[in-house]
C-alpha positions as CSV (number, residue, x, y, z in Angstrom):
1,X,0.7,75.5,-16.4
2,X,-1.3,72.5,-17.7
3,X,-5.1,73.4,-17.8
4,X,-7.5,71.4,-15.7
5,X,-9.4,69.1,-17.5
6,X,-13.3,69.3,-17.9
7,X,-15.4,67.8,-14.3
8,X,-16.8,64.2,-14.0
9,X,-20.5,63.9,-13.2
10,X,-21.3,61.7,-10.0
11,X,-18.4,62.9,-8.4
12,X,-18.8,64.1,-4.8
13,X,-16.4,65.3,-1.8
14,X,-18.5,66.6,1.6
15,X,-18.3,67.7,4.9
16,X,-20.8,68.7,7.1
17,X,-20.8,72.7,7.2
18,X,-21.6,73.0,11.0
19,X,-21.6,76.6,12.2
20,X,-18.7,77.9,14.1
21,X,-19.4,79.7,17.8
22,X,-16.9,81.7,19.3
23,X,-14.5,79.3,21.4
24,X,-16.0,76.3,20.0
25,X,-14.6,73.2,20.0
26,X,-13.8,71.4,16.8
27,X,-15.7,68.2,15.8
28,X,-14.1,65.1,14.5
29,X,-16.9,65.0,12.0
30,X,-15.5,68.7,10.6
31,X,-12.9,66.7,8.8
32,X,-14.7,64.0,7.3
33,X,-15.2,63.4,3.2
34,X,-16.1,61.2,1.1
35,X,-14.0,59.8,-1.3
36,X,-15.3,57.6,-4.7
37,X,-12.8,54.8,-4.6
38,X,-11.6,54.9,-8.3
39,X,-10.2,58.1,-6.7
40,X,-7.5,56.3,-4.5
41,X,-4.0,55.5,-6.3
42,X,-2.7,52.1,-6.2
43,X,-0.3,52.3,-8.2
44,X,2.4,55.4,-8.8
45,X,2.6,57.4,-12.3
46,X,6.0,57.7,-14.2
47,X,8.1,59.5,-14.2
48,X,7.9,60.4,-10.8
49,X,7.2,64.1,-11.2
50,X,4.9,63.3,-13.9
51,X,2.0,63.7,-11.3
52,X,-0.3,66.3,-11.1
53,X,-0.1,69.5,-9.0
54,X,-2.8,71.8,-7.4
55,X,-1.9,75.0,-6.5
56,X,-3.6,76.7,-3.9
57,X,-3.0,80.5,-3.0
58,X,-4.1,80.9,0.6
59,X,-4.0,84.8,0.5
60,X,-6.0,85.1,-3.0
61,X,-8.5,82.4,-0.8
62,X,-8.5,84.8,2.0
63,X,-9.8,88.0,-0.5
64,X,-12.1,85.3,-2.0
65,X,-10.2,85.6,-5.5
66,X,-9.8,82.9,-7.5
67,X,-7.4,80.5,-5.9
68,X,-6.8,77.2,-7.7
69,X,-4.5,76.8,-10.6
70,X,-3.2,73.1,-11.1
71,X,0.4,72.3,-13.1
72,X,2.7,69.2,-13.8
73,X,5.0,68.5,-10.7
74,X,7.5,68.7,-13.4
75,X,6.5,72.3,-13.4
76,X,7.2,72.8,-9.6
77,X,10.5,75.0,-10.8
78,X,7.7,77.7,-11.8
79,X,6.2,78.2,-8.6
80,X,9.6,78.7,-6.5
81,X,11.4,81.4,-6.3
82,X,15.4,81.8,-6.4
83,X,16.4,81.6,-2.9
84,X,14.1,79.3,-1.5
85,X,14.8,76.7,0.7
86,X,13.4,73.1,0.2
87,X,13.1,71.6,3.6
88,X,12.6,67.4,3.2
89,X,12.2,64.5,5.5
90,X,14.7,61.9,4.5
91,X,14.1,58.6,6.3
92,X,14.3,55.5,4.5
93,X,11.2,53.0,5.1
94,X,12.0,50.0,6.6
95,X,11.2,46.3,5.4
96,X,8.7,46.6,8.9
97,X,6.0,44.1,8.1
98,X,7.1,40.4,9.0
99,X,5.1,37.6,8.3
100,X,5.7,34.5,10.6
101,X,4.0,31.9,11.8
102,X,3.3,30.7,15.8
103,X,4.5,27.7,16.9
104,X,1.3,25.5,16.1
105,X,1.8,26.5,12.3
106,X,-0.7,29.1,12.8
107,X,-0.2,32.6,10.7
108,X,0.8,35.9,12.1
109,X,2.6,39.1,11.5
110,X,4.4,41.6,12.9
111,X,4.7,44.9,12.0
112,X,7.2,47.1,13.5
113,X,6.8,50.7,14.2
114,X,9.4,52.1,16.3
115,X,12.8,50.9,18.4
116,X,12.1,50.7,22.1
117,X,14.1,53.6,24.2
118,X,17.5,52.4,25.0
119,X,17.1,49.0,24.1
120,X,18.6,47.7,20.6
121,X,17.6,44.3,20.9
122,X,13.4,45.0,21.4
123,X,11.2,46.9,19.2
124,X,7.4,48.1,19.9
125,X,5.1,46.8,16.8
126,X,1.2,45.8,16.3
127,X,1.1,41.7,16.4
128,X,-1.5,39.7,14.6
129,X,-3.1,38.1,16.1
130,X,-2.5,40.0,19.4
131,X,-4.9,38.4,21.1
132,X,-3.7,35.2,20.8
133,X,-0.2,35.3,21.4
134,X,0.2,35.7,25.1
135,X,3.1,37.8,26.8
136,X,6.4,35.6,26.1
137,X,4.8,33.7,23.2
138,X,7.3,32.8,20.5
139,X,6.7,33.8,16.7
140,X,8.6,32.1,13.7
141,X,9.7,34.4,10.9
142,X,10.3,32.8,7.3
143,X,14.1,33.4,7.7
144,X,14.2,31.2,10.9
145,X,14.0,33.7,13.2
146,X,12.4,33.4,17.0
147,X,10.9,36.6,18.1
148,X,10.0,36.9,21.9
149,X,6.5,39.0,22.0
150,X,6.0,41.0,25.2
151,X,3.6,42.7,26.9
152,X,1.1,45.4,25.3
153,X,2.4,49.1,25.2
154,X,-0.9,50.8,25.1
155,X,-2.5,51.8,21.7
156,X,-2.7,48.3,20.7
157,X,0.7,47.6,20.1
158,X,3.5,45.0,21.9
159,X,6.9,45.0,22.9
160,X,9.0,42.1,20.9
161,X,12.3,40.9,21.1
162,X,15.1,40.2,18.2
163,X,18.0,37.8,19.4
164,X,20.2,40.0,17.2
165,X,20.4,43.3,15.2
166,X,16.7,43.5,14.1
167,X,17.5,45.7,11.0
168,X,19.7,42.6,9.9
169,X,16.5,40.4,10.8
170,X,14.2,42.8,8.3
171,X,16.6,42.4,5.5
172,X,16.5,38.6,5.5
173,X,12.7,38.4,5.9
174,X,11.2,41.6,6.2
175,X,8.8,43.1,3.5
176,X,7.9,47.3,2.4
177,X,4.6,48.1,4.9
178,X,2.7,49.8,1.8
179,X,-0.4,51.7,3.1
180,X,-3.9,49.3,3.8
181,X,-5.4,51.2,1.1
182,X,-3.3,49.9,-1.9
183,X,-4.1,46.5,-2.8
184,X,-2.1,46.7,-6.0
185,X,1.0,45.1,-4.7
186,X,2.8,44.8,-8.2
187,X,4.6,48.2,-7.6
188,X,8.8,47.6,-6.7
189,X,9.1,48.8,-3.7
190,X,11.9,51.2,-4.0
191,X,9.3,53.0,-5.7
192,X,7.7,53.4,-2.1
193,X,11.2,55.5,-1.6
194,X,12.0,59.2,-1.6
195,X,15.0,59.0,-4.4
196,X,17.3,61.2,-1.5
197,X,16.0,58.3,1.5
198,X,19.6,57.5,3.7
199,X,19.0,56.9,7.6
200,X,16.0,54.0,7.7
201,X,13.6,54.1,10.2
202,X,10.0,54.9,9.1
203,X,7.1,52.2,8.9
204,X,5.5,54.7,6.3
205,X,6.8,56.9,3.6
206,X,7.1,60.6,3.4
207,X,4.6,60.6,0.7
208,X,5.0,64.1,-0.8
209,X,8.7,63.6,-1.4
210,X,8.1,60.5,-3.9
211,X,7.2,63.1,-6.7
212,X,10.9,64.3,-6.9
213,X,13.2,63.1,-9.3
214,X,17.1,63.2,-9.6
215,X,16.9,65.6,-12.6
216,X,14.1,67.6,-10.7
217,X,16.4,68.0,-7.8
218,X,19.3,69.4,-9.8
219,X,16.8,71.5,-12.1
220,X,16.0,73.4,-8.9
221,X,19.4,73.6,-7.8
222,X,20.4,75.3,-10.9
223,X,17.6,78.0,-10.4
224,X,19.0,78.7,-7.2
225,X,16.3,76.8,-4.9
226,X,18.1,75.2,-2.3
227,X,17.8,72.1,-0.6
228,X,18.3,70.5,3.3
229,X,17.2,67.8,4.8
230,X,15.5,66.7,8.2
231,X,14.7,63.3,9.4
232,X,11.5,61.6,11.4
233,X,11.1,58.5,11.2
234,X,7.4,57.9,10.1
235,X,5.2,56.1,12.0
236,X,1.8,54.9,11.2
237,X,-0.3,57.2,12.9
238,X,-0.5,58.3,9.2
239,X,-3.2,56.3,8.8
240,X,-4.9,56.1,11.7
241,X,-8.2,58.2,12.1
242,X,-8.4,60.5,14.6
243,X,-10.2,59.6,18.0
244,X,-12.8,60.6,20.3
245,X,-15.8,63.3,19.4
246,X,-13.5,66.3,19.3
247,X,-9.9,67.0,17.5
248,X,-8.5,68.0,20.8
249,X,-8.9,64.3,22.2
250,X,-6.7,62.8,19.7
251,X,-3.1,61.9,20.6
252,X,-0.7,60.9,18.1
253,X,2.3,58.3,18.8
254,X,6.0,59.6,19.2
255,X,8.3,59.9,16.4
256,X,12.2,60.3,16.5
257,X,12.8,63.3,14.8
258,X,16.5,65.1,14.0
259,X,17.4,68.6,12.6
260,X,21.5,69.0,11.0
261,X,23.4,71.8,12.3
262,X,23.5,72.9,8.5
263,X,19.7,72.8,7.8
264,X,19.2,74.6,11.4
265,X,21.5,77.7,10.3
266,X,20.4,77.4,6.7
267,X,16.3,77.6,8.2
268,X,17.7,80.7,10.4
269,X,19.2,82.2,7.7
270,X,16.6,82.0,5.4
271,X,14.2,83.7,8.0
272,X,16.3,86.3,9.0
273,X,16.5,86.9,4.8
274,X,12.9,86.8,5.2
275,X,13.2,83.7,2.1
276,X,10.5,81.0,1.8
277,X,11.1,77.9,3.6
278,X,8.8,75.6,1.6
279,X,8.2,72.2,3.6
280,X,8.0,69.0,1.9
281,X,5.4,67.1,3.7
282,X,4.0,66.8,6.7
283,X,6.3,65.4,8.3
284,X,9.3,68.1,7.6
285,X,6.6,70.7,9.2
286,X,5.7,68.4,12.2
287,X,10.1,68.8,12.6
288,X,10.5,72.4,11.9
289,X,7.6,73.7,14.0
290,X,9.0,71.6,17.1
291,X,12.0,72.6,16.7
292,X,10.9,76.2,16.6
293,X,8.9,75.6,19.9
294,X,10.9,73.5,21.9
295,X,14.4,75.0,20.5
296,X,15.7,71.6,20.0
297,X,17.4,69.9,17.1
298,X,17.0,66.3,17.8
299,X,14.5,63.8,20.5
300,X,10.8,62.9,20.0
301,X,8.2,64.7,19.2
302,X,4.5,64.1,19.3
303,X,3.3,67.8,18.1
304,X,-0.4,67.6,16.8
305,X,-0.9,70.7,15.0
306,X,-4.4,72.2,14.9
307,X,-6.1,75.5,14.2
308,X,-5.2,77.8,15.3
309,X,-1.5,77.4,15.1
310,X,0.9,79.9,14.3
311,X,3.6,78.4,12.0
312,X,7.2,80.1,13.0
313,X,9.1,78.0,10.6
314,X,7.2,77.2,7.6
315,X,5.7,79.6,4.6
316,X,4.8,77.3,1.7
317,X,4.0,73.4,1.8
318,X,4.2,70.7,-0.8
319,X,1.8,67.9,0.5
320,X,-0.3,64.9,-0.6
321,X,-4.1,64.5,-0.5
322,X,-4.9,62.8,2.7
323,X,-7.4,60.6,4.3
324,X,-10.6,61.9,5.9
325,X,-11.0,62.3,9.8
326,X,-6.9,62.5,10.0
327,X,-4.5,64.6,11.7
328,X,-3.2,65.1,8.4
329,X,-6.3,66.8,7.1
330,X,-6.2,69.2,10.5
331,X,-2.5,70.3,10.3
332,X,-3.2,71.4,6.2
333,X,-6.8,73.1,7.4
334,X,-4.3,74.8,10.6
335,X,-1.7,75.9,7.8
336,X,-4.4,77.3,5.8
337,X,-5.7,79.5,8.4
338,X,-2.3,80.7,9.2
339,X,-2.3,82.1,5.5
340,X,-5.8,83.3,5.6
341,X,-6.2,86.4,7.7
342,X,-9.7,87.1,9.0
343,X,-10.8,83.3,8.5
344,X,-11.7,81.1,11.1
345,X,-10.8,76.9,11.4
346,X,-13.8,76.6,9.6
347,X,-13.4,79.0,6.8
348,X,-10.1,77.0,6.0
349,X,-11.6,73.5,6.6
350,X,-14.2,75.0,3.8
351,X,-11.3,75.8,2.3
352,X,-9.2,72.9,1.8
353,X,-12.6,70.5,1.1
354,X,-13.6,73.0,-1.5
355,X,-9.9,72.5,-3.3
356,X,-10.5,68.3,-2.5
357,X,-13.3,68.9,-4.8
358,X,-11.9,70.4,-7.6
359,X,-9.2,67.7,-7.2
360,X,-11.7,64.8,-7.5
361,X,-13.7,66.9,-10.3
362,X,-10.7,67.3,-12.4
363,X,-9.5,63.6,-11.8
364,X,-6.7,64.3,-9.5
365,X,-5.3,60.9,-7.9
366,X,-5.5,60.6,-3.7
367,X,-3.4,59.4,-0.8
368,X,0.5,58.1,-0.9
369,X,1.0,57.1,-4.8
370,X,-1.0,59.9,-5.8
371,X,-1.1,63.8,-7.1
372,X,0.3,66.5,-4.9
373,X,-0.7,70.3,-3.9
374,X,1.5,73.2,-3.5
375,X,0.1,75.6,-0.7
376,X,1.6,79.0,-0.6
C-alpha cells in the first residue's frame, strides 16, 4: 500500500452536522461540501491505474476503528479476493454535443441525451438556446445537417429530429460531451472511454471504470477475479444537483439499462457462493439493484437509491469522488449505511464527508478524471 502523504493547511471539506430525529426527513443541505477548486481534475493521470485509491472499511467505521487506508489503483489486485466478481457498465459515450448554428447565422448546440421510445429518427436533448428556437425551428450542424427541434419534454429538454440514422450524424459532426467542470479540453477523447466500452449510448462516462487498464484486467483474471459486464446508458443527471429542500423530492431521468444472461447467472451464482460482487460505479449498482427489485434483465430504470436501502446485489463498490448536493453522494452515504450496522443516514453521511476530507488533506484528485475509492 502507498502511504498517504502529509495534510495541506487551508484545506477544508464541510457539511452541516444537523441532528437526526427519529423518522426525519433528509435535507438537501445534508450532502453539501465544499470543494477548493485546485481539487477538481481536468485532466486524467497516466497510466490509467496510476491514480490513487482510498480504501474505506465500512465495518472497521461501524466499531469506530481505524478505517482509511489509501493504495495505487494499480494495487486494486490486493484488495480482491480470488473468486470475486467485477460487475462493470460498458457503454460507449457518444459524440452527443453538436454545435450548429440557426438559420440567421446565430450559434447554438445540441446536446443529446437519450433516443426517444420507439422512434429511431428523433432524439430528446437540451437545445441552446431553447428559448429561442421555437417548436419546428430548424438548426444547421457543421456537417450540413438540418435538425427539426420539437416541443419541450419537461426537465428542460426538447424532442429533435435527424433526417437519417443520428448515430451516423454524430460521427460526421458530433463532439465527446466532457463534464462542465473540465475546462482543460486538450485531453483525446478516447481517454473519456472505459478501455472495455462496445454498445454506445451514454452522454457521460462511467467514470470509475476509466482507471482500468488492459494489463490491469488480465492481472485480475489471472488471480481468479472475474469479470461481467452490464450496460446503462449514462445520462447527465450525473451532474445535475439534486432538487427541492429534501432528498425525497428529487427525481432522476430514465436510463436504458441491460443485464446478459451470463452476468445474471454469474451474479446468482456468486450469491448463492456467498462471493463478493464488487460493483464498478454507480451506475453498475443503479443496474444490479433494479434488477434485483424488479426481477428484470433489461428496460428503464429510474431507481434513486437513498438511505436506508438495503443492497441485495452488491457487497463492495469501486467509485469516484462526486459532486456535492448529488444523487451520487446519497447512493455512496445509502451504501455505507448498509455496511454499518447500528449507524444511522447520518452517521454514514458523517462518514463518507469525513473520508472526503482525508481525500482533499492528502491531495487526492475529484470528480470524472480523478482518484477513486474502494468501499468494502
Amino acid at each position: 500500500m502507498a502511504p498517504g502523504r502529509a495534510s495541506r493547511p487551508g484545506a477544508t471539506l464541510s457539511g452541516p452536522m444537523t441532528p437526526e430525529l427519529p423518522g426525519a426527513r433528509l435535507r438537501v443541505d445534508h450532502f453539501d461540501y465544499e470543494l477548493p477548486e485546485k481539487a477538481i481534475a481536468q485532466v486524467p493521470v497516466e497510466p490509467r491505474d496510476a491514480a490513487r485509491l482510498l480504501v474505506l472499511d465500512r465495518a472497521a467505521s461501524a466499531a469506530r476503528q481505524p478505517a482509511i487506508s489509501h493504495a495505487v489503483f494499480s494495487e486494486v489486485g490486493e484488495l480482491l479476493r480470488p473468486g470475486d466478481l467485477l460487475v462493470v457498465n460498458d457503454s460507449r459515450v457518444i459524440p452527443a454535443r453538436l454545435p450548429a448554428t440557426r438559420l440567421g447565422g446565430a450559434s447554438a448546440e445540441i446536446l443529446l441525451l437519450r433516443p426517444m421510445p420507439d422512434e429511431s429518427d428523433r432524439w430528446e436533448a437540451l437545445v441552446r438556446p431553447s428559448r429561442r428556437i421555437r417548436p419546428g425551428g430548424i438548426l444547421v450542424l457543421r456537417s450540413g445537417e438540418q435538425v427539426e427541434v420539437g416541443e419541450g419534454l419537461g426537465d428542460g429538454t426538447r424532442a429533435v429530429r435527424f433526417g437519417r440514422d443520428p448515430f451516423l450524424v454524430m460521427a460526421e459532426a458530433g463532439e465527446t460531451p466532457l463534464p462542465p467542470y473540465i475546462r482543460e479540453r486538450s485531453t483525446s477523447p478516447d481517454r473519456y472511454q472505459t478501455v472495455y466500452a462496445v454498445p454506445p449510448g451514454s452522454a457521460a462516462a462511467p467514470t470509475a471504470g476509466l482507471h482500468f487498464t488492459d494489463r490491469l484486467l488480465r492481472s485480475l483474471e489471472a488471480a481468479g477475479v472475474a469479470r461481467v459486464h452490464v450496460t446503462l446508458h449514462v445520462g447527465l443527471d450525473t451532474f445535475r444537483p439534486l432538487e427541492g429542500t429534501f432528498i425525497d423530492e428529487h427525481r432522476i431521468h430514465r436510463e436504458w439499462y441491460e443485464i446478459p444472461a451470463a452476468t445474471e447467472a454469474a451474479v446468482a451464482q456468486a450469491r448463492h457462493d456467498g462471493r463478493r460482487v464488487v460493483a464498478v460505479g454507480t451506475t453498475s449498482v443503479r443496474v444490479l439493484e433494479t434488477a434485483a427489485r424488479e426481477g428484470s434483465n433489461t428496460g428503464w430504470t429510474d431507481l434513486y437509491i437513498t438511505p436506508p436501502h438495503p443492497f441485495r446485489a452488491v457487497d463492495a463498490l469501486i467509485t469516484n469522488f462526486h459532486l456535492p448536493r448529488s444523487s451520487l453522494l446519497v447512493l455512496v452515504t445509502a451504501f455505507l449505511q448498509d455496511g454499518m450496522p447500528g449507524a444511522t443516514p447520518l452517521d454514514a453521511r458523517d462518514t463518507l464527508l469525513a473520508a472526503y476530507r482525508t481525500a482533499l488533506a492528502e491531495g487526492y484528485r475529484f470528480y470524472s478524471f480523478g482518484d477513486a475509492m474502494f468501499i468494502a
